[in-house]
ZADO-1210 file (C-alpha; in nm, 4 decimals, padded with zeros to 6 digits):
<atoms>
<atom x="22.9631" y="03.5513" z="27.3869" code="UNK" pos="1"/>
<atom x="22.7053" y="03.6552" z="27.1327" code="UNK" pos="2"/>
<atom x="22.5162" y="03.3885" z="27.0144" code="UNK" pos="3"/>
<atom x="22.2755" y="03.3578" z="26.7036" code="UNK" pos="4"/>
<atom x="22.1125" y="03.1853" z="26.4241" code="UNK" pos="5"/>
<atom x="22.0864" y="03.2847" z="26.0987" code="UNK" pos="6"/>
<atom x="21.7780" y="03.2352" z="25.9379" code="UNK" pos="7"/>
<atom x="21.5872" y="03.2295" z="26.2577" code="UNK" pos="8"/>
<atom x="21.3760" y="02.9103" z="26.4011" code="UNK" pos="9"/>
<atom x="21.0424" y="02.9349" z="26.3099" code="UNK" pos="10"/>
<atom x="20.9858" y="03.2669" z="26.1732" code="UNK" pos="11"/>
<atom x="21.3457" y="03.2869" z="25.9151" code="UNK" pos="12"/>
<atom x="21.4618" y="03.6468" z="25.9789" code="UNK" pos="13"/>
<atom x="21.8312" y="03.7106" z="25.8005" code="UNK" pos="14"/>
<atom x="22.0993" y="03.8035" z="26.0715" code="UNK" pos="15"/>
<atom x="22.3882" y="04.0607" z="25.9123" code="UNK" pos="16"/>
<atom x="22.6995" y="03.8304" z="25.9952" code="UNK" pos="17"/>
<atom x="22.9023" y="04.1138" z="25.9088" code="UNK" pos="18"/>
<atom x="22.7078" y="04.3824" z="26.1065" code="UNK" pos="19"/>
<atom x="22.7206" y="04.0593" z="26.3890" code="UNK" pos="20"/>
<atom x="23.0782" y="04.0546" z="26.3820" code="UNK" pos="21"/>
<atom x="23.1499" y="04.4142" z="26.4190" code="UNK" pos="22"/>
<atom x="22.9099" y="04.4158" z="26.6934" code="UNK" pos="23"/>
<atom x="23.1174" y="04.1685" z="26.8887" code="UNK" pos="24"/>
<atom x="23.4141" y="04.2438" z="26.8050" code="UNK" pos="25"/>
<atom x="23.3413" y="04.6645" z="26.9861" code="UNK" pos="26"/>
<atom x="23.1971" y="04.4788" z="27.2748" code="UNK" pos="27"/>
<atom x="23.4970" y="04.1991" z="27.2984" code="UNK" pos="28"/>
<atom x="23.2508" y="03.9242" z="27.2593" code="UNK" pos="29"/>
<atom x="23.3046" y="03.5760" z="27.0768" code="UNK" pos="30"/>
<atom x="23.0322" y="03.5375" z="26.7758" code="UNK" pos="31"/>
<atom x="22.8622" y="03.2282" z="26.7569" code="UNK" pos="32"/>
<atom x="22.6570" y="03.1389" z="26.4507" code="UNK" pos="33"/>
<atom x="22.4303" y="02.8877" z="26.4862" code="UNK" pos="34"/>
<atom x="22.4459" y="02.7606" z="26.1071" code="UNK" pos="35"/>
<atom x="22.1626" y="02.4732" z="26.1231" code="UNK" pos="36"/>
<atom x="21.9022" y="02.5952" z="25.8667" code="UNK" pos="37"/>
<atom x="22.1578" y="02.7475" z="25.5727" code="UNK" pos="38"/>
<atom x="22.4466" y="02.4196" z="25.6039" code="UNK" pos="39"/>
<atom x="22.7870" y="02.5154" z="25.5648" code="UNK" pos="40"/>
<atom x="22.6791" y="02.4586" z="25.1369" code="UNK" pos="41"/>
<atom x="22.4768" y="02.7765" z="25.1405" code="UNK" pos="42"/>
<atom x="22.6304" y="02.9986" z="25.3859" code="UNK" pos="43"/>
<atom x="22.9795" y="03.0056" z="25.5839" code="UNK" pos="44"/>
<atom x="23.0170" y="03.2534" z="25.8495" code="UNK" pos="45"/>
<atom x="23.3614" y="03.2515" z="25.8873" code="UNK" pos="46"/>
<atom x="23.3828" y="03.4353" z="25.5826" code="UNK" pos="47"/>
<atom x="23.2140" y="03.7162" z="25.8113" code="UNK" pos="48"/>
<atom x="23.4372" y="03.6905" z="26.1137" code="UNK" pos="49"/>
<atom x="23.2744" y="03.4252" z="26.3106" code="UNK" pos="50"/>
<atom x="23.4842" y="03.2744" z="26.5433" code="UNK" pos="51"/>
<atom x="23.2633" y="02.9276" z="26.6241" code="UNK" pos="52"/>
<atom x="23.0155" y="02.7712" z="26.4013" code="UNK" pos="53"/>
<atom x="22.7675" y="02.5534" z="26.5376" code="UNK" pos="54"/>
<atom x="22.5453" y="02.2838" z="26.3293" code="UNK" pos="55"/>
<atom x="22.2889" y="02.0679" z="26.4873" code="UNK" pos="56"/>
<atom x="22.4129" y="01.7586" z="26.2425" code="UNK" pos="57"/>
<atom x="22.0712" y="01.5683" z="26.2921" code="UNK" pos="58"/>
<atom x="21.9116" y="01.8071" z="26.0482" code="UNK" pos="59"/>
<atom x="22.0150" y="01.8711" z="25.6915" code="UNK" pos="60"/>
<atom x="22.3804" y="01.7514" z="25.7402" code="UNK" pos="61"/>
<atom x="22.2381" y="01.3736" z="25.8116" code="UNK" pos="62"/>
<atom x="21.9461" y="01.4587" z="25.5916" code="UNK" pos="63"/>
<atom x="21.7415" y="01.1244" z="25.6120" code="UNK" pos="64"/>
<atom x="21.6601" y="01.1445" z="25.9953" code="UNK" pos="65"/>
<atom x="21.8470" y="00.8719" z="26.1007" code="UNK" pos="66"/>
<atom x="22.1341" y="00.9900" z="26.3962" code="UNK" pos="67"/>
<atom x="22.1516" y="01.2216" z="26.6363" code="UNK" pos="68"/>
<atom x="22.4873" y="01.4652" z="26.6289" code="UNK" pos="69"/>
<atom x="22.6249" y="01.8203" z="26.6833" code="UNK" pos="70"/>
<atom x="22.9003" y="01.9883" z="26.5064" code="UNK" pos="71"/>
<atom x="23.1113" y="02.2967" z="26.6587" code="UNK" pos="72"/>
<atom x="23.3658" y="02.4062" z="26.4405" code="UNK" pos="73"/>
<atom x="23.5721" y="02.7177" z="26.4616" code="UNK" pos="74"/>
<atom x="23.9415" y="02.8803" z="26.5439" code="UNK" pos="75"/>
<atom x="24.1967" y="02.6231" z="26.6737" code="UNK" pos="76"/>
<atom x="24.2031" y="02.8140" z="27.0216" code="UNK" pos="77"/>
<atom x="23.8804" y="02.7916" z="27.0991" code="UNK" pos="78"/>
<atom x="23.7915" y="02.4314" z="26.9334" code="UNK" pos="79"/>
<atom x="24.1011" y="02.3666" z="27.2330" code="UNK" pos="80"/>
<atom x="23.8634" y="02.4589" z="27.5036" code="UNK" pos="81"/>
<atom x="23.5599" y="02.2840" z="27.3218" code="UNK" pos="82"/>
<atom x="23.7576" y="01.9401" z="27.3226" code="UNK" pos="83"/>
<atom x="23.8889" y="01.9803" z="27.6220" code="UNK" pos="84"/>
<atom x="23.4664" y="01.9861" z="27.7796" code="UNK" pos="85"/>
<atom x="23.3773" y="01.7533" z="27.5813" code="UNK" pos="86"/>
<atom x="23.6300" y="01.4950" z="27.6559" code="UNK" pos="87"/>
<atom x="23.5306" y="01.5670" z="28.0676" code="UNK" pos="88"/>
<atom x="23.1310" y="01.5573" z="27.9754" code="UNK" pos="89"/>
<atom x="23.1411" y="01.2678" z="27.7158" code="UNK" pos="90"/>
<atom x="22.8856" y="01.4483" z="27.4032" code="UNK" pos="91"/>
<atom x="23.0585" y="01.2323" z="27.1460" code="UNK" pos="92"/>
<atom x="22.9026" y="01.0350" z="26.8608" code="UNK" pos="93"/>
<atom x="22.8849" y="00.6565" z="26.8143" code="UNK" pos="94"/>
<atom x="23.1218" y="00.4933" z="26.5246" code="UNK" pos="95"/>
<atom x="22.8443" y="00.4177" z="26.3467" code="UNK" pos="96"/>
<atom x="22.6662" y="00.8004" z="26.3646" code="UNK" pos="97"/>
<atom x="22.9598" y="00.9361" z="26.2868" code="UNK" pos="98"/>
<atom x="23.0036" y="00.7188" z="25.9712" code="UNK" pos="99"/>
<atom x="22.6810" y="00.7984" z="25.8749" code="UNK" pos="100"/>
<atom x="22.7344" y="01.1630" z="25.8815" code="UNK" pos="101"/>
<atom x="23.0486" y="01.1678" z="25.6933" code="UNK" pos="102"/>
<atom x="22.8819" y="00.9590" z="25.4293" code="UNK" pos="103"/>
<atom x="22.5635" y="01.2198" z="25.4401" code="UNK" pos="104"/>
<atom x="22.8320" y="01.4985" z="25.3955" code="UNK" pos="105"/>
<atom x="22.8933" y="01.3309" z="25.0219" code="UNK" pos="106"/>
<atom x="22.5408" y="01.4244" z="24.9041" code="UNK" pos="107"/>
<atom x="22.4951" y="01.7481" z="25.1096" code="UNK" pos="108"/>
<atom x="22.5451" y="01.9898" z="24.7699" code="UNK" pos="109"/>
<atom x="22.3183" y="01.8396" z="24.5604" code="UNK" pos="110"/>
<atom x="22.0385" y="01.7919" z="24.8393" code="UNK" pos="111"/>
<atom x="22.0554" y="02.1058" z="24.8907" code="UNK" pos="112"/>
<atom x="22.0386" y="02.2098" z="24.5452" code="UNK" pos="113"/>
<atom x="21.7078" y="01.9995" z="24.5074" code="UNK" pos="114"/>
<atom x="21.5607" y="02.1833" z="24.8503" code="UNK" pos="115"/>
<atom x="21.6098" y="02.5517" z="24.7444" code="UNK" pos="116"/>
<atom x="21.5104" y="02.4309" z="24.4137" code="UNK" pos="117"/>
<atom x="21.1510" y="02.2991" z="24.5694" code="UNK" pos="118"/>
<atom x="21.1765" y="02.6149" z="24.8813" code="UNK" pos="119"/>
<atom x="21.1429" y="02.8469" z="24.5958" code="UNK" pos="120"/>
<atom x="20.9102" y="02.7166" z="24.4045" code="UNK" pos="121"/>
<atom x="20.6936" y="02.6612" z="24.6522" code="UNK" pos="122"/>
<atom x="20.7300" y="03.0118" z="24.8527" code="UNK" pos="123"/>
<atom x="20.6210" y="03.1775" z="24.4721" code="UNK" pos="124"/>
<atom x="20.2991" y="02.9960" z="24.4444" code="UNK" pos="125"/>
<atom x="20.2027" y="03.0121" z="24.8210" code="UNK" pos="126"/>
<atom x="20.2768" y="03.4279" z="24.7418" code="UNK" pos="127"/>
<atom x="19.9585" y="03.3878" z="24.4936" code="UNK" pos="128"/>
<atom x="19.7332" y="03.1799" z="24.7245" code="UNK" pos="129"/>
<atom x="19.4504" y="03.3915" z="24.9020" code="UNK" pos="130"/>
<atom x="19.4585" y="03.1775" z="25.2325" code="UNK" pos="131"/>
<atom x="19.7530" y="03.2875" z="25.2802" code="UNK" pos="132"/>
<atom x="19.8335" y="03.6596" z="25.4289" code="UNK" pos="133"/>
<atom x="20.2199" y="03.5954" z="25.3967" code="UNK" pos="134"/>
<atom x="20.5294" y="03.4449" z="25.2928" code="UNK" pos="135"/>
<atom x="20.8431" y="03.4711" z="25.4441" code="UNK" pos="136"/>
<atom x="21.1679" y="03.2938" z="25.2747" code="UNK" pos="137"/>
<atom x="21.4854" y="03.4570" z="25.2557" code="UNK" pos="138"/>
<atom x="21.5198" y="03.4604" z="24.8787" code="UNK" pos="139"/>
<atom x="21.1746" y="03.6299" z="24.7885" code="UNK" pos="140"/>
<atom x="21.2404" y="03.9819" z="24.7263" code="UNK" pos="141"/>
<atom x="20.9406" y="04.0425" z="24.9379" code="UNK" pos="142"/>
<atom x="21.1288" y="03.9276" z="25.2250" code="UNK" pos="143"/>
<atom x="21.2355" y="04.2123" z="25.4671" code="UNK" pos="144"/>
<atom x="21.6185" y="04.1239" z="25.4536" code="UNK" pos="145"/>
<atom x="21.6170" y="03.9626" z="25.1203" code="UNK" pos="146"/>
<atom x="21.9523" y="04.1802" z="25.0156" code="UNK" pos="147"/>
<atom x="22.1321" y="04.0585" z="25.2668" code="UNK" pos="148"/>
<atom x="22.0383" y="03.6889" z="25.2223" code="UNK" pos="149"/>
<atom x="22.1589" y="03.7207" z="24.8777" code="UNK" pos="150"/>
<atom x="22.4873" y="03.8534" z="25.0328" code="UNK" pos="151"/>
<atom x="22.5494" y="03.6016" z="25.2880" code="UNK" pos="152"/>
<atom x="22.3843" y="03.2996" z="25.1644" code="UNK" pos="153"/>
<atom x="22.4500" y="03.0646" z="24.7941" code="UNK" pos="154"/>
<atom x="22.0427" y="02.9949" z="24.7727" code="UNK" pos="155"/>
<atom x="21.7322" y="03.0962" z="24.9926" code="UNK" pos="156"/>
<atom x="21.7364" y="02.7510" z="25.2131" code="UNK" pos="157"/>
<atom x="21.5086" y="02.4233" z="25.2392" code="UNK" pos="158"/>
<atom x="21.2513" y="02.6445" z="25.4487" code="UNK" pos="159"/>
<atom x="20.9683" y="02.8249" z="25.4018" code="UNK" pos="160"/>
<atom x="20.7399" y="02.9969" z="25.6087" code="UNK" pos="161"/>
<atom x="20.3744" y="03.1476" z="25.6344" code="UNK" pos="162"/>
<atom x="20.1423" y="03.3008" z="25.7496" code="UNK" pos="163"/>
<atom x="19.7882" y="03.1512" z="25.7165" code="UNK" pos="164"/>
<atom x="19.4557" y="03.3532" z="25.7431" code="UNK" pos="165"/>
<atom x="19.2966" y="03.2393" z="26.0670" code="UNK" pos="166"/>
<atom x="19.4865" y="03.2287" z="26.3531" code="UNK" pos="167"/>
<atom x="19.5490" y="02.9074" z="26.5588" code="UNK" pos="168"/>
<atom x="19.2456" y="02.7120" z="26.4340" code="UNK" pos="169"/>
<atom x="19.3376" y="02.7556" z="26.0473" code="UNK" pos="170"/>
<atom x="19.6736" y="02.6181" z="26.1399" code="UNK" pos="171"/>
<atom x="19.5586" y="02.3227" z="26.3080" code="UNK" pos="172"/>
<atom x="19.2707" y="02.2460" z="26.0002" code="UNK" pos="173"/>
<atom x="19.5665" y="02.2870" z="25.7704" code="UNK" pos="174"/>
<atom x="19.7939" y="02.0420" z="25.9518" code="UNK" pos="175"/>
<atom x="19.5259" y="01.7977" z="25.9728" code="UNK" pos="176"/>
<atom x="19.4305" y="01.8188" z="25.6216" code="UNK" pos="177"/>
<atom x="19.7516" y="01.7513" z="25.4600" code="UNK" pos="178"/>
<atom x="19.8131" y="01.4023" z="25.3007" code="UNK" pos="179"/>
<atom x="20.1384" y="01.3256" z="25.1983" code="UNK" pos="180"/>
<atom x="20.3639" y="01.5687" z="25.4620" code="UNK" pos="181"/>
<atom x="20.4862" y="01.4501" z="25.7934" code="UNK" pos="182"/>
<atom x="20.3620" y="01.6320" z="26.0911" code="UNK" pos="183"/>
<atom x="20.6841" y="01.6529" z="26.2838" code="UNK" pos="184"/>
<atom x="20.8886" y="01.9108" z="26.5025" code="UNK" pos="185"/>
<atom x="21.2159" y="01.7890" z="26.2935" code="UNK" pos="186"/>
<atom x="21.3204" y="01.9839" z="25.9452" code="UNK" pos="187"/>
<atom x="21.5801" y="01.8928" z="25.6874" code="UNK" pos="188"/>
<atom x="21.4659" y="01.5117" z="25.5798" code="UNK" pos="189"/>
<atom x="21.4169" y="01.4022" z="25.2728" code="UNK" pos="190"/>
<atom x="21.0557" y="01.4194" z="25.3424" code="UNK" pos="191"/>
<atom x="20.8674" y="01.7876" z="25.3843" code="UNK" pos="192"/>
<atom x="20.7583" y="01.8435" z="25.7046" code="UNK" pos="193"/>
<atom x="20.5134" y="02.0891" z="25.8419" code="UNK" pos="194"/>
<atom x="20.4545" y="02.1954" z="26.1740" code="UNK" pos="195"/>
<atom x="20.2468" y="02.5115" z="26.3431" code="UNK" pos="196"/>
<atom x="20.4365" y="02.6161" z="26.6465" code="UNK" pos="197"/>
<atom x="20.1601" y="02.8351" z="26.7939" code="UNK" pos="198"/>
<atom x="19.9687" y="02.4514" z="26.8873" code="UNK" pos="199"/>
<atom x="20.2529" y="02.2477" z="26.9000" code="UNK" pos="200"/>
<atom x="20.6567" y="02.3576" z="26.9361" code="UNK" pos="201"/>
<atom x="20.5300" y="02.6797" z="27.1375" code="UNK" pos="202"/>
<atom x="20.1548" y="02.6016" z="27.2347" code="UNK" pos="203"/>
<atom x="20.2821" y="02.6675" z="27.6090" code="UNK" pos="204"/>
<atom x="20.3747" y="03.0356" z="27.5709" code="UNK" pos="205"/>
<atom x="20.0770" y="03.2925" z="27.5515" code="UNK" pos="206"/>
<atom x="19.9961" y="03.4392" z="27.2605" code="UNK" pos="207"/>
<atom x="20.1697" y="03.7539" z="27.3832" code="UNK" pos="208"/>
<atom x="20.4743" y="03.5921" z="27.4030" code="UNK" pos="209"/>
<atom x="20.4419" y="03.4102" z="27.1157" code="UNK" pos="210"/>
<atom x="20.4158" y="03.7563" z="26.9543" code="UNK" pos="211"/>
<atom x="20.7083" y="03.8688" z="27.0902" code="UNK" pos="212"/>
<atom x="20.9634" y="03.5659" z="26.9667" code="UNK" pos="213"/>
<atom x="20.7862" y="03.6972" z="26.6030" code="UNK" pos="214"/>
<atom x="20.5499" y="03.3694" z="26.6508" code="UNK" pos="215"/>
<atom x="20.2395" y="03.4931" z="26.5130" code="UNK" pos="216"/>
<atom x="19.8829" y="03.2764" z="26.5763" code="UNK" pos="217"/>
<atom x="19.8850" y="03.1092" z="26.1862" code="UNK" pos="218"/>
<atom x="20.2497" y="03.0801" z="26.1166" code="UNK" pos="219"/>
<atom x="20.3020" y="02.7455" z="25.9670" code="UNK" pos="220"/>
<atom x="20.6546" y="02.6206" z="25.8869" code="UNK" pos="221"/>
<atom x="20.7447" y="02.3561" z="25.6370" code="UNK" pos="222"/>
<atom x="21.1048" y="02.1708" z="25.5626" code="UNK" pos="223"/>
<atom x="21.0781" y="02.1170" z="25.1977" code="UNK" pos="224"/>
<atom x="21.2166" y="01.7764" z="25.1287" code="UNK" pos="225"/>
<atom x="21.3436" y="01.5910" z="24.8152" code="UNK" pos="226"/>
<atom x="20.9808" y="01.4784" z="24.6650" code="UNK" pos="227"/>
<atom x="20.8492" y="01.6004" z="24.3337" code="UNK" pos="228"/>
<atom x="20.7365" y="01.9187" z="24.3574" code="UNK" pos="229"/>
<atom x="20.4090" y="01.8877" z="24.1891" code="UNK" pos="230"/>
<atom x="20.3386" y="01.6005" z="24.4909" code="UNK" pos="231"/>
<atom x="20.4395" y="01.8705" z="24.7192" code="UNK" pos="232"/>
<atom x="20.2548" y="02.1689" z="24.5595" code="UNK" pos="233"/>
<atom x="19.9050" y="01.9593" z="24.5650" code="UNK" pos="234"/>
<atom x="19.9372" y="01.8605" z="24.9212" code="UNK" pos="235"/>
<atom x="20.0347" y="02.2107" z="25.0152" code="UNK" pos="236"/>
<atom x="19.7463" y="02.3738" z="24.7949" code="UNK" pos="237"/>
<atom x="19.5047" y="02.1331" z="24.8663" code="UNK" pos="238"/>
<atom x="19.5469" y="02.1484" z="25.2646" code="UNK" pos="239"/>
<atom x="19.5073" y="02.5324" z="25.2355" code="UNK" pos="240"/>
<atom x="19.1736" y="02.4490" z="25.0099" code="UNK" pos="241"/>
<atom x="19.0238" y="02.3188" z="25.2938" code="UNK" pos="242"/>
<atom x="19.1437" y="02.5856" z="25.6056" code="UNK" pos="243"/>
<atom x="18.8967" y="02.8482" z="25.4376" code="UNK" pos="244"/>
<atom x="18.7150" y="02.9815" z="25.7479" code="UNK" pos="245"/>
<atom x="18.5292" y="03.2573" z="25.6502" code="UNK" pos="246"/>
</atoms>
């Protein structure tokens, strides 16, 4: 099996599905796409030959943080073999989770409208800020595989990333200056969230291998939620107002 995410956790590189899919289907492998960060709204790999699609449910498909759920969905002979382990290993949702996801699933569209809507415009003003040495979101033609984003994907996602000048203790001064967004290893609430894996999600690893899963020392990460974007924008702006360490 050949398994991957497209965009990428933290760091949002753009997979090929359709270069994927070749791949696996010359080596006689089964592609599996986890979906999480585009939703089946923005992008569907089947279209690209993906035999299993896999959502963790608890992010933008719930949307509000409330449940916990998973969502595998893909050809009717494998989905067979999925059932047939989960009914032996017991994964399966409460009554009440599962109502609340296929209630979330109503309102996924137009969330996600309103999250690339405030992904973009944030991403294009953090391009002009001088704290900042890089921005990295699927839809900026400055990203490295922004064509085939636009190929694959309806919008850019509800995630942006950057890199802030300063390494490791910018990050941290930037977390701890911001006002109004949660400071949380979960993504795709209503609220934005913003979290700087090099001293939290992957403060374990050394830098080196940090480096090597494309984690670089000031990479911050934020899940742009549902609030006015000018609220957003000023929290952002401001927090990077005070990380200035030269």
């Amino acid at each position: 099996m050949l398994f991957l995410e497209t965009p990428t956790n933290p760091g949002l590189d753009v997979v090929d599905l359709s270069e994927a899919h070749a791949f696996a289907e010359r080596n006689g492998l089964i592609l599996n796409v986890d979906n999480c960060f585009a939703t089946p709204y923005l992008q569907q790999p089947a279209k690209f030959g993906t035999q299993i699609i896999t959502h963790s449910a608890t992010k933008f498909i719930d949307g509000q943080g409330r449940v916990m759920g998973g969502v595998v969905c893909g050809t009717k002979e494998l989905i067979a073999e999925v059932r047939k382990f989960c009914r032996s290993t017991g994964p399966s949702l409460s009554p009440f989770n599962a109502w609340v996801l296929s209630k979330s699933l109503e309102t996924l569209a137009i969330r996600m409208d309103r999250h690339c809507l405030n992904a973009e415009k944030l991403a294009a003003q953090l391009e002009k800020n001088a704290q900042i040495q890089q921005v990295i979101y699927p839809f900026l033609p400055s990203h490295p595989n922004f064509q085939v984003a636009k190929k694959q994907m309806k919008k850019g996602g509800g995630l942006v990333a950057f890199e802030i000048k300063g390494g490791v203790e910018a990050g941290r001064k930037f977390l701890d200056s911001l006002q109004m967004l949660s400071l949380s290893a979960n993504l795709g609430d209503t609220r934005s969230i913003a979290t700087h894996p090099a001293s939290t999600t992957h403060a374990k690893l050394t830098p080196e291998a940090r480096a090597a899963a494309s984690i670089t020392e000031g990479l911050i990460r934020i899940s742009v939620g549902l609030e006015d974007i000018d609220d957003i924008l000023g929290d952002v702006l401001g927090a990077l107002g005070n990380t200035d360490l030269s």
